[in-house]
N, C-alpha and C positions, 0 to 999 in steps of 0.2 A: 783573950780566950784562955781558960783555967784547960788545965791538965785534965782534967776528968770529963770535960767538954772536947776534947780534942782526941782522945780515946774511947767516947763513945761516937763520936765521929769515923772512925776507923773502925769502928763495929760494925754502920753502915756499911762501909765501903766491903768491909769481910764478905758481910751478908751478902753482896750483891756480887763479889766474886763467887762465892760458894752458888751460887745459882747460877752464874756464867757456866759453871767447872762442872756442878752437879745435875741442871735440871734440865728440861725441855723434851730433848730427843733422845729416838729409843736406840740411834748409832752413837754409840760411844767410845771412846779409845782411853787404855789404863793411859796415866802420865808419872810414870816413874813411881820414887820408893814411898810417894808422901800418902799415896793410899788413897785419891781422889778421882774421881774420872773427869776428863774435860770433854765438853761437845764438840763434836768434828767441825761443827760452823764457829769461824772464827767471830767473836762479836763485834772485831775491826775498831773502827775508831768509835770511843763512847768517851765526850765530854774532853777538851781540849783544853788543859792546863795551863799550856805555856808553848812558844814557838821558840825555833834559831834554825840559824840559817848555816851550815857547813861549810869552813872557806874553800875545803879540799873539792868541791865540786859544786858547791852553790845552792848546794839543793835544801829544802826545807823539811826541816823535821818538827813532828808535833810529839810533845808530852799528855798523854791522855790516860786516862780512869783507867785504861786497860792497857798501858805500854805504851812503845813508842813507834814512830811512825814514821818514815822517808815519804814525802809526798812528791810525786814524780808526775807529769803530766796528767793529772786528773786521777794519776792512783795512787790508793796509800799501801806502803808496803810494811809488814812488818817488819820492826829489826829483831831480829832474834825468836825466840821460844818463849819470854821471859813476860808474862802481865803485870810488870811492878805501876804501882798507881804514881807515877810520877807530877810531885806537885810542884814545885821549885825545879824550875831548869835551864840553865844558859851554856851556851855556847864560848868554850874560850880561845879556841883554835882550831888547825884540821882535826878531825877526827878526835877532838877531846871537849868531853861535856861534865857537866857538875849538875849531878840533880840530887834531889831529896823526895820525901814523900812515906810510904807506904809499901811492902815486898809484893811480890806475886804469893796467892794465897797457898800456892802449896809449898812453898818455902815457908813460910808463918809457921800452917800447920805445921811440919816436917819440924820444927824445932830450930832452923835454919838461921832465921833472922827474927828480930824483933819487929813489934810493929809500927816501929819508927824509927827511919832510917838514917836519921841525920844527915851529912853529906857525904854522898855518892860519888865517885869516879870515871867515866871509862873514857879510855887512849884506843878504842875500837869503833868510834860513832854509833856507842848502842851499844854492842852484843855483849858485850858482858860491865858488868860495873864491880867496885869495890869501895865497899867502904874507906872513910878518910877520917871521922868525926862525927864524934857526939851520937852514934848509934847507938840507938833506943831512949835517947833522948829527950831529940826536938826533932819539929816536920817541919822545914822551911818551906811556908807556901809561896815564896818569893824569894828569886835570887838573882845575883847583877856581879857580872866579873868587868870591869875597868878600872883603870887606872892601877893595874897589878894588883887589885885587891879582887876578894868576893865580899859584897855584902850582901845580908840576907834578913829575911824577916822571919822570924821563929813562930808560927801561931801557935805551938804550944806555950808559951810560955809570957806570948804578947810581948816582944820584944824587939830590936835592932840589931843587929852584930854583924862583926868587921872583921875577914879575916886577911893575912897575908899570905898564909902558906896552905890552909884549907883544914889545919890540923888544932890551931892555937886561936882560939876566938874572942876575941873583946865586943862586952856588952856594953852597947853605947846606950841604950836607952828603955824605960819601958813605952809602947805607941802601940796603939790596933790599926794597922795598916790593909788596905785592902789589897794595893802594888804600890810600888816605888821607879822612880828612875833617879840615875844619877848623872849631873854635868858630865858630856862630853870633856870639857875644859876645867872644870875646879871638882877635882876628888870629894872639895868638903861640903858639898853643895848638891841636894838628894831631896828632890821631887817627893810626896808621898800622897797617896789617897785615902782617905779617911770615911766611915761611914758618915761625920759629919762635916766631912768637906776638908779642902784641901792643904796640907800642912807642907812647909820647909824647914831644913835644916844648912845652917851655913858653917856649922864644924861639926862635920863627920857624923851627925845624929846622933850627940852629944843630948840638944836641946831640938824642940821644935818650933813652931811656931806657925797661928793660921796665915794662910793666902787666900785673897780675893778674888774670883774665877769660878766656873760655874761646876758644879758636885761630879767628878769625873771618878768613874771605877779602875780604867786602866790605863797607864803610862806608857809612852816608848820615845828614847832621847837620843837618837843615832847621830845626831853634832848641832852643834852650840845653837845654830838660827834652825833647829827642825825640830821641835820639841810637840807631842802628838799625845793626845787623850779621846778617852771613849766616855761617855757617862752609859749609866744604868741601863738606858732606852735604846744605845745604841748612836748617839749623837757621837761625831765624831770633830775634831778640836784642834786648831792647829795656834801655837802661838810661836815668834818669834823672838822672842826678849824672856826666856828662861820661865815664862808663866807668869808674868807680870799681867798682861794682856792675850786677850784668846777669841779665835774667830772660828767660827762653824762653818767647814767643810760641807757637810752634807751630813746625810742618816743611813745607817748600815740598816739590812730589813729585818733587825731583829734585836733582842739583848746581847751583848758579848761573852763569851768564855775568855777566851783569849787573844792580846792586841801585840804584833810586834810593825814596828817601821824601822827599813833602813832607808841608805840613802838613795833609792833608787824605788821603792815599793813598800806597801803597807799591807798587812795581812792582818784579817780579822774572825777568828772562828764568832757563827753564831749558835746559840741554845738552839741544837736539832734544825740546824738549818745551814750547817756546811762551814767553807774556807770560801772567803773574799778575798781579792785583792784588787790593790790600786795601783797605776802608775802613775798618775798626776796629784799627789800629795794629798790623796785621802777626796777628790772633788768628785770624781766616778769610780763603783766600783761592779767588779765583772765576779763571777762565780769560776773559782780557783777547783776545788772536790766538792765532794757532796757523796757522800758514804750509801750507796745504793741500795734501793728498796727488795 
């Protein structure tokens, strides 16, 4: 994805803030010095980026179009004031997350931040972030903290990159990724999904190369024998031997946004049809939220 493709991508997303911020209803509340008015109705969860899970209390947060979200027994809460489009986001301990993406629009306007945030920070579970790298940059729409590393996938730039400290980034590769996982157990060995089907790497995404297995959109690798995929439709995937070999779970009732498994549970946002989850490795799943009418 070329740079120019990738910022009028972010024009959408503008646009559609600007009409979150500007349009509808005739109660409105000023929001601060950027000179926009926001609607009193919150637009809540729009479009689910990316899942983790918070060790400090277990709870589940979404990355979405419009912010982020603590999802609590069937409610989502917002964290904070802040509508950053967060697209890239993982979890790397208590209360500390890495995302990227896109600002909340009245920072943009306001002169604030660019409209591409490289990667993001916060040691507050949400409430506030800070920059770390490569702002205004690159939009990482995929990101993965193990093995004491982050790696990340750059759609500006169509790229790979590896970082150790979240500041100094090496470019392993150029790839159009759709999502990635990384082994549990070998750092240098990194899952990838591809719009033409499924790629590895066995030194650090250095180099790729195809895998035989069926055209899956989203990854999640929570340890060595659980390795979990979604395709397009919604098909859900389970293999045990790193994707060599893969078996169909079941069908989620819809496309996916976003797929996380850990060892315990499988969450799956659908296109305008809610948070899933499973407890028996993706074979049944029950209806987790569902953002109310």
């Amino acid at each position: 994805m070329t740079r120019t493709r990738e910022l009028l991508g972010f024009a959408a997303a503008l646009a559609f803030s600007i009409v979150i911020a500007c349009g509808g209803s005739e109660n409105r509340r000023e929001s601060g010095d950027s000179g926009l008015t926001a609607d009193v109705h919150d637009p809540e969860v729009v479009h689910v980026h990316g899942f983790g899970i918070n060790p400090k209390d277990g709870a589940l947060f979404a990355a979405t179009h419009t912010g982020l979200f603590r999802i609590v027994d069937g409610k989502a809460e917002r964290v904070g004031d802040r509508y950053q489009d967060t697209m890239g986001f993982t979890v790397i301990g208590s209360d500390h997350f890495f995302g990227s993406g896109h600002p909340d629009v009245r920072d943009y306007t306001a002169g604030k931040l660019p409209g591409l945030l490289g990667l993001v920070e916060s040691k507050d579970a949400g409430l506030t972030w800070k920059p770390q790298s490569l702002l205004g940059k690159v939009d990482f729409h995929a990101l993965s903290f193990s093995h004491g590393q982050i790696y990340g996938f750059d759609s500006t730039g169509g790229r790979f990159m590896v970082s150790r400290d979240g500041k100094d980034w090496d470019t392993k590769s150029p790839i159009n990724l759709l999502s990635f996982a990384v082994s549990p157990s070998q750092p240098q060995f990194v899952l990838g999904t591809t719009p033409t089907g499924l790629q590895a790497t066995k030194n650090g995404g250095s180099s790729w190369g195809p895998v035989n297995g069926p055209r899956l959109a989203l990854l999640s690798w929570p340890e060595s024998a659980l390795l979990f995929g979604v395709d397009a439709s919604g098909g859900v995937y389970r293999s045990a031997d790193g994707g060599s070999t893969w078996t169909q779970q079941s069908n989620l009732p819809g496309p996916p946004e976003a797929f996380l498994a850990t060892n315990s549970r499988l969450f799956a946002a659908i296109q305008e049809g809610g948070i899933y989850v499973s407890g028996d490795l993706g074979l049944t799943w029950s209806l987790y939220f569902r953002k109310p009418e």
